[in-house]
C-alpha positions as CSV (number, residue, x, y, z in Angstrom):
1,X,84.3,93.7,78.9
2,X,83.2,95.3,82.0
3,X,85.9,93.8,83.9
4,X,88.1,95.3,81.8
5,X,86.6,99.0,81.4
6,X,86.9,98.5,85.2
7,X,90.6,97.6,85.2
8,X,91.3,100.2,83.0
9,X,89.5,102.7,85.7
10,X,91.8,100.9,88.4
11,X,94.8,101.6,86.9
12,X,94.0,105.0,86.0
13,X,92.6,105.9,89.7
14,X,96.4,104.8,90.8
15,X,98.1,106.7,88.2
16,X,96.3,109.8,89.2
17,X,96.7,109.3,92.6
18,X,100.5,108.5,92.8
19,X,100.3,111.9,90.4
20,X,98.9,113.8,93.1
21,X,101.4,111.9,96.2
22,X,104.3,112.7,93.8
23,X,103.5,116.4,92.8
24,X,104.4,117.5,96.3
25,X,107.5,115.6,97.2
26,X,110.0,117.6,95.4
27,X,108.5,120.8,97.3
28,X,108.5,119.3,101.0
29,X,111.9,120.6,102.1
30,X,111.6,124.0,101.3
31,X,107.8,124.2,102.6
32,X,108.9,123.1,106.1
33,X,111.3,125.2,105.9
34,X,109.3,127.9,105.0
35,X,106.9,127.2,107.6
36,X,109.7,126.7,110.4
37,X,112.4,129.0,109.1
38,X,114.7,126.4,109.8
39,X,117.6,124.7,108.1
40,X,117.5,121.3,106.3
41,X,118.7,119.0,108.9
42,X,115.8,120.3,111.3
43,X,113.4,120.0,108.0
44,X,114.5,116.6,107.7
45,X,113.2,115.8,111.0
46,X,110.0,118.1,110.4
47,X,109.4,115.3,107.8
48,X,110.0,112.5,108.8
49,X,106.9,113.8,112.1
50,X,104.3,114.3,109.2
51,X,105.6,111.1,107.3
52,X,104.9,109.5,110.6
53,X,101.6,111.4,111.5
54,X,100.2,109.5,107.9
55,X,101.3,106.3,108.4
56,X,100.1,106.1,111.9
57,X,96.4,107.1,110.9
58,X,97.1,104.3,107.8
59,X,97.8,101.7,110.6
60,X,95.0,102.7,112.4
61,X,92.1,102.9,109.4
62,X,93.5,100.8,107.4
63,X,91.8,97.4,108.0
64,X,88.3,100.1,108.7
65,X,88.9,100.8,105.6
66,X,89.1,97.5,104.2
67,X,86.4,95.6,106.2
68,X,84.1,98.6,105.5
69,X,84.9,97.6,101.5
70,X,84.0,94.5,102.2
71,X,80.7,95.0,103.4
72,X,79.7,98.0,102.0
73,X,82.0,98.2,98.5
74,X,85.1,99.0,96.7
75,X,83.2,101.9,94.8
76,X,81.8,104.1,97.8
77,X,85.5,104.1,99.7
78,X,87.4,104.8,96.6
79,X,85.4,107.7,96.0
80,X,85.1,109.4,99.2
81,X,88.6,108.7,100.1
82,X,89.5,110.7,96.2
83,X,87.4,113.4,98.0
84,X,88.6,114.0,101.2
85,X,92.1,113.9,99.8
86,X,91.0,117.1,96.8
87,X,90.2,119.0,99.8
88,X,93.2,118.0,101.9
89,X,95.6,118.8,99.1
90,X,93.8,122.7,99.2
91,X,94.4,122.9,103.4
92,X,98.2,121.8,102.5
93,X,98.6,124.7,100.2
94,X,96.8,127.0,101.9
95,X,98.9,126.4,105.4
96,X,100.3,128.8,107.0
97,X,102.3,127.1,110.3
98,X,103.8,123.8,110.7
99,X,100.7,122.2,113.1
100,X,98.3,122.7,110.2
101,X,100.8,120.8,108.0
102,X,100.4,118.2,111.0
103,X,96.6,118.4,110.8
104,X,96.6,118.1,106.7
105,X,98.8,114.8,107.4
106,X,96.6,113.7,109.7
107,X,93.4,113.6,107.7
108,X,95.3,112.4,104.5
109,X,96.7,109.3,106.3
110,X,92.7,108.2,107.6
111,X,91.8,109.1,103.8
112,X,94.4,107.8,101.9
113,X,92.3,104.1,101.2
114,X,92.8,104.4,97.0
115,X,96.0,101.8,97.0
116,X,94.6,99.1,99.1
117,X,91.3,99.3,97.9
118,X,92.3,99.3,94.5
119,X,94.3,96.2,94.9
120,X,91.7,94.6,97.0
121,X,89.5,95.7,93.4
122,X,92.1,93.6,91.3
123,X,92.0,90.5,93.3
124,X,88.2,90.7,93.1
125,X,87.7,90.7,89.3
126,X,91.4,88.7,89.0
127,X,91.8,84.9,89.2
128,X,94.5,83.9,91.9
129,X,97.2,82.6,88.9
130,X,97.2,86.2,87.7
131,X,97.2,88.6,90.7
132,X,100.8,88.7,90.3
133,X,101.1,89.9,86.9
134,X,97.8,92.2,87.7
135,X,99.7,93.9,91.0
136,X,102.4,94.6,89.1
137,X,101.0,96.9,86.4
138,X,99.5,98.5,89.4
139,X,103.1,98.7,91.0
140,X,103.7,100.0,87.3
141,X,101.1,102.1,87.2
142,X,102.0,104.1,90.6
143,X,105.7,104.3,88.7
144,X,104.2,106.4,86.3
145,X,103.0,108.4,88.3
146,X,105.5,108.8,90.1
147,X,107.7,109.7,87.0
148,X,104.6,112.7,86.1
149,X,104.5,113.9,89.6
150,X,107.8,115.1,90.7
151,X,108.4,116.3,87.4
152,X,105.4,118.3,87.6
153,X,106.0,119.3,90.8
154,X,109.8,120.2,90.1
155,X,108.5,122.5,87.2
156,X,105.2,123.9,89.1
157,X,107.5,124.5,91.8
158,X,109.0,127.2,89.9
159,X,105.8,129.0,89.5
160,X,105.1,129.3,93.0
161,X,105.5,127.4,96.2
162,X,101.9,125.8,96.7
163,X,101.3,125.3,93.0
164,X,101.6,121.3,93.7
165,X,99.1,121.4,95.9
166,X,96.5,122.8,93.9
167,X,97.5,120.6,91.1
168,X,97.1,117.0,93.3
169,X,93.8,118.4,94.3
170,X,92.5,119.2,90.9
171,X,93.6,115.3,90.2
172,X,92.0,114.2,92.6
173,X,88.9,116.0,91.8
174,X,89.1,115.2,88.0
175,X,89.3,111.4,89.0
176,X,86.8,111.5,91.4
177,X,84.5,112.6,88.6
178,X,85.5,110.3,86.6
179,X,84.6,107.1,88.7
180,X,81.2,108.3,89.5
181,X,80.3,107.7,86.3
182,X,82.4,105.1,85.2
183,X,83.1,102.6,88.4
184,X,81.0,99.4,89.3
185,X,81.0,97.8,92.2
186,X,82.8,94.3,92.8
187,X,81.0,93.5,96.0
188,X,78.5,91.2,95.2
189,X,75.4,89.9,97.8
190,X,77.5,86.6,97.9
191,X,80.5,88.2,98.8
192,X,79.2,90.8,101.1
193,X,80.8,90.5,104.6
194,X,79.0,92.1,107.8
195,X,81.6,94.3,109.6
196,X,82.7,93.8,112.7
197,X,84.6,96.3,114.8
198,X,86.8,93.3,116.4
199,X,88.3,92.5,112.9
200,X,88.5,95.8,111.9
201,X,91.1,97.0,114.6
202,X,94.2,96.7,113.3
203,X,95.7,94.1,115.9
204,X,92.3,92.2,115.9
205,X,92.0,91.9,111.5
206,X,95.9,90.7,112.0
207,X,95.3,88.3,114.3
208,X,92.5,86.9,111.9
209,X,94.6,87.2,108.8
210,X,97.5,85.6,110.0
211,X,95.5,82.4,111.1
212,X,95.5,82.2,107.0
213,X,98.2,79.1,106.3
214,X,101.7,80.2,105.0
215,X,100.5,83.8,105.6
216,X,102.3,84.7,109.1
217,X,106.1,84.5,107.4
218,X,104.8,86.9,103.9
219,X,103.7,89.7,106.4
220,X,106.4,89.3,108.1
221,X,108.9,89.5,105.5
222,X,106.5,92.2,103.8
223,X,106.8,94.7,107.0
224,X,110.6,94.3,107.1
225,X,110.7,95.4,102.7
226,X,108.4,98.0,104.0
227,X,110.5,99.7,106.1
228,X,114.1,99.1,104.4
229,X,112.3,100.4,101.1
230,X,110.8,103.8,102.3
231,X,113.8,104.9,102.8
232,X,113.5,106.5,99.1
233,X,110.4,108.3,99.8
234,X,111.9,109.5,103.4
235,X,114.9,110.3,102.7
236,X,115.6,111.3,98.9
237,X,114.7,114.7,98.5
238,X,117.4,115.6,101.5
239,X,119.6,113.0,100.4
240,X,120.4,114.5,97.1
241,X,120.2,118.3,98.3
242,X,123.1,117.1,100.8
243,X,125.0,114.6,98.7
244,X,125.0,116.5,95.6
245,X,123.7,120.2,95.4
246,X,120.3,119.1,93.7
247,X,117.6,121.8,93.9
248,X,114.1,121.2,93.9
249,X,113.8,120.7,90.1
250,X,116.7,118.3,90.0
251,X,115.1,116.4,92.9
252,X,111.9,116.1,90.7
253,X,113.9,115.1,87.6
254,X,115.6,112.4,89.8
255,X,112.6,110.9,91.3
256,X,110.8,110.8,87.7
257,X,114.0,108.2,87.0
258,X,113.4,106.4,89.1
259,X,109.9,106.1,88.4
260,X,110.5,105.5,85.2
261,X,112.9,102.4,86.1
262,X,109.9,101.6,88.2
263,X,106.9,101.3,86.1
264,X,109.0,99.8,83.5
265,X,110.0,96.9,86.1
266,X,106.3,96.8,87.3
267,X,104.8,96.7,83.5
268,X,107.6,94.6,81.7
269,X,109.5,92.2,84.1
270,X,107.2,91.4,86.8
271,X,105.4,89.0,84.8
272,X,107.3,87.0,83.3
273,X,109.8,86.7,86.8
274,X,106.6,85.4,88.5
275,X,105.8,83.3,85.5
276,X,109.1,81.7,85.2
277,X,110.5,81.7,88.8
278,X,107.5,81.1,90.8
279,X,106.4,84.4,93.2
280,X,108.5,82.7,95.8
281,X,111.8,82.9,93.9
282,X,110.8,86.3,92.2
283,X,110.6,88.1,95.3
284,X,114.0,86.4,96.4
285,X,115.6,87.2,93.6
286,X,114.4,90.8,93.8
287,X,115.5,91.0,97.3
288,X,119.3,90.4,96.3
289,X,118.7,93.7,93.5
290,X,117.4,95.8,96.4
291,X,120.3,94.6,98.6
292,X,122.9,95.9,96.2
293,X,121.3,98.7,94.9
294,X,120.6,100.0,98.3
295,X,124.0,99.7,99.5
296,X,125.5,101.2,96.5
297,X,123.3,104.4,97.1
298,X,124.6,104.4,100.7
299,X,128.6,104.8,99.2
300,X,127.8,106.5,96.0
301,X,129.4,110.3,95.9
302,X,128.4,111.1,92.9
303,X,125.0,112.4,91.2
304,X,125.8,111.2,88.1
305,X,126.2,107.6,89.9
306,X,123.6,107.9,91.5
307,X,121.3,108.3,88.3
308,X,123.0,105.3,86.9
309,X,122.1,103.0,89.6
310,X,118.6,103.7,89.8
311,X,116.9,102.2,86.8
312,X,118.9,98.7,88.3
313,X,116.3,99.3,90.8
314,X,113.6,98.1,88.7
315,X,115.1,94.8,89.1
316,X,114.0,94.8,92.6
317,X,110.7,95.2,91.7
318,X,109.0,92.1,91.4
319,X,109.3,91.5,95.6
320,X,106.0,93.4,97.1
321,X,103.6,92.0,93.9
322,X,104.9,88.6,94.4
323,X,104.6,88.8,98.3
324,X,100.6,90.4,97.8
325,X,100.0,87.5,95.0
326,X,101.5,85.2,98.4
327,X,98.9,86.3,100.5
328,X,96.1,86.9,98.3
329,X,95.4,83.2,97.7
330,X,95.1,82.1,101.2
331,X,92.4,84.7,101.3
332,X,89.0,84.1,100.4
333,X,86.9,86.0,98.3
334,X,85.2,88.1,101.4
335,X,88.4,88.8,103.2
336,X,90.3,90.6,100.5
337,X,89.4,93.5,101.4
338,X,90.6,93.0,104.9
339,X,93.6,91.2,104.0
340,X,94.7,94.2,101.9
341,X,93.7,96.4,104.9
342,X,96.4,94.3,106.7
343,X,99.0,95.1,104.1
344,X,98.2,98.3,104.4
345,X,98.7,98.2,108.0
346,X,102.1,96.6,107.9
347,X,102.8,98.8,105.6
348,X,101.7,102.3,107.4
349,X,103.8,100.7,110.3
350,X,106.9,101.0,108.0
351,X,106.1,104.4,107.5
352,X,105.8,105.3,110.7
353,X,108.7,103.5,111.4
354,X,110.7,104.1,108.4
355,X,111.0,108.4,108.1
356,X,112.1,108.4,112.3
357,X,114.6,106.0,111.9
358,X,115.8,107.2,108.4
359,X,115.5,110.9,108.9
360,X,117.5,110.4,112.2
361,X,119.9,108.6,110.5
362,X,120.4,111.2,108.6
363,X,120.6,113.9,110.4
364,X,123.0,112.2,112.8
365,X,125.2,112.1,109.8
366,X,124.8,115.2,107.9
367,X,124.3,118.2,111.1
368,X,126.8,120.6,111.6
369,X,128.5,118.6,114.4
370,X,128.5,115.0,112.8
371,X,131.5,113.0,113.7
372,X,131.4,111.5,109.7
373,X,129.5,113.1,106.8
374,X,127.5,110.5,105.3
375,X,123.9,111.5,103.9
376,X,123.7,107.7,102.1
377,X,123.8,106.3,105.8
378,X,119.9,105.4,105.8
379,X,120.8,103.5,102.6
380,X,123.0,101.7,104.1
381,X,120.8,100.6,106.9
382,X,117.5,99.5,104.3
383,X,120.3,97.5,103.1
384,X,121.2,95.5,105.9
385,X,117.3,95.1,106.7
386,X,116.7,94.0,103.4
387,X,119.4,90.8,104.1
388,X,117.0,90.3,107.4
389,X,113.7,90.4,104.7
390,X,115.9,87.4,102.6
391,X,116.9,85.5,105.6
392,X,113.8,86.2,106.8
393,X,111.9,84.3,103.3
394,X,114.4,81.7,102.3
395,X,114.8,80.3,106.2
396,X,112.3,77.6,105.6
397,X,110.6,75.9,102.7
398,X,107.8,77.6,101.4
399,X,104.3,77.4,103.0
400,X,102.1,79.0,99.9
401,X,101.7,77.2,96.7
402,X,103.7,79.2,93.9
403,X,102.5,79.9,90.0
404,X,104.2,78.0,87.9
């Protein structure tokens, strides 16, 4: 029973969290702008700096983070990371210049532990057979929130500018509340691990990770998704305000599509792919969904097209919950905190790497002076990454024993 009540908690945490991540996206554009009084192109880039700023204080606390789970608990970092993020979300709002946007970045990227943390929580209370299935109604979970948050973001965004803000910090605040009084800890005296600064860098908790058998080749695979697949989260917003004319509110409505298609991937299709295929075949079957679908978003032309493809994208879905449930059981059961610090990592280096490259990329094609007018060239790129990430997984056997 308590394992449960404490899933339930888990899930709700990452609800509210991708909430509070999602209520602001729809507003970005037009608050750099604001900020910079430039035009979209230049906010584009604007962007894609305090996407970067983030994911560069992700790769660098990240596996901190995670060994400090490890030997101090899940419940302590998920809490203080819920509350340093409240009050980040109020120095966003209130933001006057572009460098303080920088700053805000800044602290939400060494804050920002609630994911990894809570998936190093699952694996703790979860027997290997079902991490899978369990990562992927967390996948599901963030794809709810992601449907709630640009939609409420799109609509508060009507009411005033920094109204998002205040809202993802009143989440946060509401959740933190709630898991002081609801949250146990998972970190038991048996699984306690003493931290050590030389694992906790990121190179140095890689290095140790990756000495984990038939780990090396699923973080490498899992850095390559990373980067191909933020393209949606680096490029979407400008992507359909160029392609199609969307404002802010159909940006929103757009994104909550998609997380719709997302969560009901995560919740509904996960589990039974990794059940029936193995997570080896699910994530290469999901790879050849994100391949098209990407690629079809890089020719579409039209908005209504557009809105078709994307619940196919939930197809795709099953690839990073069967690549975590991959690594997860060469871990042991004191190193899952650092392993998901490691994925986290990887995955703040696709972040970093991800909005430079895709906001480039489309600003190369979209400024005034473009030789060709194509806003669905970063598409077009994840795509073609996304073939590396299958060669990439299928090149040899397998190394990690599959579910059945």
């Amino acid at each position: 029973m308590q394992n449960r009540l404490a899933l339930t908690f888990i899930l709700i945490t990452v609800t509210l969290d991708a909430i509070g991540i999602g209520l602001i996206f729809p507003v970005m554009p037009d608050l750099i702008r604001s900020v910079t009084h430039g035009d979209l192109s230049q906010a584009a880039i604007w962007g894609g700096i305090l996407s970067t700023s983030f994911a560069v204080m992700q790769f660098l606390f990240g596996p901190v983070i995670g060994s400090l789970s490890d030997r101090f608990g899940r419940r302590p970092v998920l809490l203080v990371s819920l509350l340093v993020m409240g009050l980040d979300y109020i120095v966003l709002a209130m933001a006057p210049t572009i460098w303080l946007l920088l700053l805000g970045r800044i602290v939400a990227g060494i804050a920002a532990a609630t994911y990894a943390t809570a998936t190093a929580y699952i694996a703790d209370i979860t027997p290997p057979e079902e991490r899978g299935r369990r990562f992927g109604l967390i996948g599901a979970c963030f794809g709810v929130g992601f449907v709630l948050g640009p939609l409420l973001g799109g609509l508060l965004s009507t009411l005033h500018l920094h109204a998002p803000f205040y809202a993802a910090a009143a989440l946060a605040f509401a959740n933190l509340a709630l898991g002081f009084f609801v949250l146990p800890e998972t970190v038991t005296d048996a699984t306690r691990r003493p931290f050590s600064l030389a694992r906790a860098n990121p190179l140095g908790a890689l290095r140790a990770v990756s000495r984990l058998p038939g780990v090396r080749r699923v973080l490498a695979t899992f850095l390559i998704l990373g980067i191909a697949m933020n393209v949606y989260p680096a490029i979407w917003a400008y992507f359909g305000q160029a392609r199609f004319g969307w404002d802010s509110r159909m940006v929103g409505l757009s994104l909550a599509l998609y997380g719709v298609s997302f969560a009901v991937g995560q919740a509904l299709l996960v589990g039974p792919m990794i059940r029936r295929f193995g997570e080896h075949r699910a994530a290469q079957y999901g790879m050849w969904v994100d391949i098209t679908t990407l690629a079809a978003l890089g020719l579409v032309t039209s908005g209504t097209a557009a809105l078709v493809i994307t619940p196919i994208t939930a197809l795709g879905g099953a690839v990073t919950p069967a690549l975590q449930a991959l690594a997860s059981r060469s871990a042991p059961a004191d190193a899952q905190g650092e392993l998901q610090g490691v994925l986290s990592s990887l995955n703040a280096i696709a972040m970093i790497t991800a909005p430079l490259v895709m906001t480039s990329v489309f600003s190369a094609f979209t400024h005034p002076g473009a030789p060709v007018f194509a806003p669905g060239a970063p598409f077009l790129l994840a795509s073609a990454l996304m073939v590396l990430a299958y060669l990439l997984h299928t090149a040899k056997p397998k190394t990690v024993t599959t579910a059945s």
